[in-house]
N, C-alpha and C positions, 0 to 999 in steps of 0.2 A: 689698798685693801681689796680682799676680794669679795664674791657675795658672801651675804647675811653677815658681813665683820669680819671671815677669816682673812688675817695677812698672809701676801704672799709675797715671794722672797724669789728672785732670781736666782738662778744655779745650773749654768753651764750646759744649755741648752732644754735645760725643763726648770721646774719652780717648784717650792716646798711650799707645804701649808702646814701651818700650825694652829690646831683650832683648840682653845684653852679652856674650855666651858660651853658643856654641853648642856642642852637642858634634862630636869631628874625622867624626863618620858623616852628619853633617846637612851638612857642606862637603864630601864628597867630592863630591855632587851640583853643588857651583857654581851652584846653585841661590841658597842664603843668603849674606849676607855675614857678618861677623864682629859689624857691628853693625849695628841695622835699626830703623828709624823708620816703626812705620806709624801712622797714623790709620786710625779701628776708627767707622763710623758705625755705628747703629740705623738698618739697611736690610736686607731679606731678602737672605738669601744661598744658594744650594741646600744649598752643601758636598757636593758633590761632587768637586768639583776642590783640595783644598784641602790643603797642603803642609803637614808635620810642622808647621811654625811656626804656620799658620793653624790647625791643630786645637789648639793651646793654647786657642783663646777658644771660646763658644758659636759654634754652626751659623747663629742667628739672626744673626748680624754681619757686617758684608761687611770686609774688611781691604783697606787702600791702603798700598802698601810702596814706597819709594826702592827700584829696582832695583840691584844692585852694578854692573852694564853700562850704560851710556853712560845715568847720572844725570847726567854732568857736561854732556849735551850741553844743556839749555836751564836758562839760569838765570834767562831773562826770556820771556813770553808775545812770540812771533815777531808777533804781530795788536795787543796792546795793551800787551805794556811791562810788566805787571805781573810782580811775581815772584810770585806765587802760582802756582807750575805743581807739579802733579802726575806721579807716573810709577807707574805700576800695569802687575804683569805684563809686565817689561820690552818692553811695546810701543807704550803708549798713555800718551801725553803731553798734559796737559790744563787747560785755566786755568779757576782755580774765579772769575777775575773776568769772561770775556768769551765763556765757553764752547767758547772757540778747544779744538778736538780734533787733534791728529796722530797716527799710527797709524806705526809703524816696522816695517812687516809682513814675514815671511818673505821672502826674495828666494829667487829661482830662478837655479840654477846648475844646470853640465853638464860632465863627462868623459870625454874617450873613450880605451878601453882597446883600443889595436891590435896586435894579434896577428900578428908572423911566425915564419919558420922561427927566426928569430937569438934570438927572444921575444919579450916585451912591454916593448913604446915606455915609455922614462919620460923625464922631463924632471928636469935638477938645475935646480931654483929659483932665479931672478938675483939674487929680492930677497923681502923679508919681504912676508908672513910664509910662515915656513918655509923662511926663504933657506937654501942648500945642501942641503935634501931630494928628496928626490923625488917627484912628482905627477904626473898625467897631464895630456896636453893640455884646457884645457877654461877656462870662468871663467866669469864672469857673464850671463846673456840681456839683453839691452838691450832697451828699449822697442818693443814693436811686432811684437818676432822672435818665432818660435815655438824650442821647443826643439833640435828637429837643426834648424833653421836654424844656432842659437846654436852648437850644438860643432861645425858642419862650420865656421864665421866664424874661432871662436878655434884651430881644428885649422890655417887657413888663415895666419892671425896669427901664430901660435907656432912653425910646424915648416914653415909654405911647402906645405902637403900635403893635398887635400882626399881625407874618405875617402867621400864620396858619400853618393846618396840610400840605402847601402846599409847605413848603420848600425843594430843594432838596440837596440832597450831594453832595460837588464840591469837593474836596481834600483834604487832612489830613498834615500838615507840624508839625516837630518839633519844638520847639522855647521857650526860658529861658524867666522866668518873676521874674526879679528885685525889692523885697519887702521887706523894711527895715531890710538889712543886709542878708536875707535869699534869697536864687536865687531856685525857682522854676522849676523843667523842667517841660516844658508840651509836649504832641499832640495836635497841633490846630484843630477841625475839622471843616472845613466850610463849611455855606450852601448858596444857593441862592434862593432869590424869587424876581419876578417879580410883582412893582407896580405902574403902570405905569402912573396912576394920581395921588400919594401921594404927595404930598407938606407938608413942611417946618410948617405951620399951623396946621394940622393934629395930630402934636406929640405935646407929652409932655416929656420936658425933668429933667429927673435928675440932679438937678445943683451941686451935691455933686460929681457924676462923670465925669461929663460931662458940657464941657464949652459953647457950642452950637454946631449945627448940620450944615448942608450941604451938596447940593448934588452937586457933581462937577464931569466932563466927565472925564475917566478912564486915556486918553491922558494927562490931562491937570496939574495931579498930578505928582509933583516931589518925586520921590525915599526918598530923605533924609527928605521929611516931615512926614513922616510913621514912626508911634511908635514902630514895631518892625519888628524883620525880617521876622517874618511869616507872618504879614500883606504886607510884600511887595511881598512874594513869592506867598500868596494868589490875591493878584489885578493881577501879572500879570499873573498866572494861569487863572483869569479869564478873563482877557482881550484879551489873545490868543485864551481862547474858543469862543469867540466873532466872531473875526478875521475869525475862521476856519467855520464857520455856513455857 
């Protein structure tokens, strides 16, 4: 047995752990899963970075963990076929036969939060994830764009309405975006612009993403109707900058 209970298992010059039961404070993170397969080599490791689970074994060990998030996306080396692929820190995908590396890095996303007299623009969602909540105009940057490129395109895409070079930066949040079977990280960045006579009229909306629009006072929305946690971290980031004017 190793510490705190996990058994450990011989194996060909390193050792598996199998730890079967976590306690419900170590899942609130979503971090862990319920059950975790890592290989534990004899290579330096700083430990610094290193998650309740990780500090179960010595500092000197480097731990390799099946991610709960999109494990299931390679079951075979994409370069040579082998099933011997690895996933560490759910980002880096990697074959211990042919050195083949993939990297599943952060993506960049963007929202814009636009302000008039009626209030703030939201969007009900056409489709998952988070169909029927509300979000703000915004999605993914594509290859090559810069950021207010990216939310003036999907401002332009979603609602028919560009709000110009005059958007500003309000705050960057993290936040996972859930798409069929594969879980996303992103950076949100979001912007703001003010327009203060836009009405409901004026846009056109995408009905393929979007179910209708709405502008509704910042007070007035509840928490649990927001598609995701960045959009909640973003409303009340800018509902407090409000406040403090």
């Amino acid at each position: 047995m190793g510490k705190r209970g996990i058994p450990c298992y011989p194996k060909i010059g390193a050792f598996a752990a199998i730890y079967h039961s976590i306690s419900p404070s170590f899942n609130k993170s979503r971090r862990i899963p319920p059950i975790i397969i890592a290989n534990v080599k004899n290579v330096q490791f700083d430990g610094k970075h290193r998650t309740p689970f990780e500090r179960c074994f010595p500092d000197h060990l480097e731990i390799y963990y099946y991610s709960y998030y999109n494990m299931h996306m390679f079951h075979y080396c994409p370069h040579c076929g082998s099933t011997r692929v690895r996933v560490a820190r759910e980002q880096r995908f990697s074959c211990d036969d042919c050195t083949f590396v993939f990297f599943q890095n952060v993506a960049t996303a963007t929202g814009c939060i636009i302000s008039a007299k009626a209030g703030v623009l939201f969007e009900v969602r056409g489709k998952e994830p988070g169909k029927d909540k509300l979000g703000f105009p915004g999605g993914f940057v594509n290859p090559g764009e810069g950021a207010v490129e990216g939310v003036r395109r999907e401002c332009i895409e979603e609602i028919g309405w560009d709000p110009g070079e005059n958007v500003q930066f309000m705050a960057s949040f993290p936040n996972e975006y859930h798409y069929k079977d594969v879980v996303y990280h992103t950076c949100d960045l979001y912007f703001t612009v003010s327009a203060p006579e836009l009405t409901v009229s004026e846009l056109t909306i995408d009905t393929k993403e979007t179910r209708e629009v709405r502008f509704i006072m910042p007070h007035e929305i509840a928490v649990d109707d927001l598609a995701f946690d960045a959009t909640k971290k973003a409303l009340h980031y800018f509902t407090m900058s409000i406040a403090g004017r």
